[in-house]
N, C-alpha and C positions, 0 to 999 in steps of 0.2 A: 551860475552864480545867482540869479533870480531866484532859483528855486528853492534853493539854500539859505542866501544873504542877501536878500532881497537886493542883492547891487547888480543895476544893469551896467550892461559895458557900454552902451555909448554918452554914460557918464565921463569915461576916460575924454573922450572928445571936445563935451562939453564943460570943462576942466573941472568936475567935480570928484572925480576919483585920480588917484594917482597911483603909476608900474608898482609904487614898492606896496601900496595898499592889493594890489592887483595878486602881486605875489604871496602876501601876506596870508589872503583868503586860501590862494589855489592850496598853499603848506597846511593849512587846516582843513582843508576838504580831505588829504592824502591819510590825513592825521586820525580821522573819522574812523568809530568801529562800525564793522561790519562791510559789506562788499561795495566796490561802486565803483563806476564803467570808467570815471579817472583813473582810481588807482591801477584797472586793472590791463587800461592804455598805458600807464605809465611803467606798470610794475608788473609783470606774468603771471606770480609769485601770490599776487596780492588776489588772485583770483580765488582763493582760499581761505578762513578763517583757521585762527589760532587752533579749533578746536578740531579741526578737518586734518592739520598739519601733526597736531598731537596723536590721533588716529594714525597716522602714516606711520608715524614710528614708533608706535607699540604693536603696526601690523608687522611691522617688518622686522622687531625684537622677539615676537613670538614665534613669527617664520623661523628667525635665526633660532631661538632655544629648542623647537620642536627640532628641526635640522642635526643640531648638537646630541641633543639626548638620543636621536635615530642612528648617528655616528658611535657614540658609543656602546649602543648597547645594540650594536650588530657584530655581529660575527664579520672574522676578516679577508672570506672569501664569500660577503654577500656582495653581490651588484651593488657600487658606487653611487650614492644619489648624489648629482649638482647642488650645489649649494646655491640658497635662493638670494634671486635677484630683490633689489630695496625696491620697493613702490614707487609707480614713476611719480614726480612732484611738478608741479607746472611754476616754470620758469628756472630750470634745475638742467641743463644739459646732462641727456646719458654720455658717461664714458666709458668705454667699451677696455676693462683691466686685464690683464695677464694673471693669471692664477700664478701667485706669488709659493714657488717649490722652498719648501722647509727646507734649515739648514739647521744642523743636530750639533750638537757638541763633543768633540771630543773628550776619550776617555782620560786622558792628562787633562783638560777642562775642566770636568768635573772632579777629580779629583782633587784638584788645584783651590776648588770652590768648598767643597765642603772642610778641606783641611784650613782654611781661611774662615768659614765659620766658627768651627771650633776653636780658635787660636782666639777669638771676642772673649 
């Protein structure tokens, strides 16, 4: 808080600062851009810049689209590639997913669907 707002804490004692003053500060230090060892006791998360966070997910959009175009334009008896894991993020727990098995539509389904298109 000195080094910041120039307010020491045993002002609090010496009744020259007061908790909601106290608090006031620490939400504007959290509030501060760029990195700092509060936020990032407070927040895991915060360990990271906006700019670092935006990186994660055009790593992991690119992963995904290269993934996709390799799925399609493989033949369908080549070796299966895993589909990639999202960048790990700090303050983000992994959760370990079930690869979620396609469910297709029936051929009454679709029929169903496009005869309802055309009826618009």
């Amino acid at each position: 808080m000195l080094q910041f707002f120039g307010v020491d804490f045993l002002d609090l004692w010496r009744g020259q600062l007061s908790i909601r003053r106290i608090n006031v500060l620490i939400g504007s230090l959290l509030n501060q851009p760029g990195r700092s060892s509060l936020s990032a006791a407070v927040d895991e998360s915060a360990t990271w810049s906006d700019s670092e966070h935006l990186l994660a997910r055009v790593h992991d959009a690119l992963e995904l689209s290269n993934w996709l175009f390799y799925q399609a334009n493989s033949s369908e008896d080549a070796e299966p590639v895993p589909a990639p894991t999202p960048m790990r993020r700090p303050g983000v727990e992994e959760v370990a997913l079930e690869p979620v098995k396609p469910t297709y539509a029936s051929t009454d389904e679709v029929v169903d669907f496009f005869t309802r298109m055309n009826n618009l």
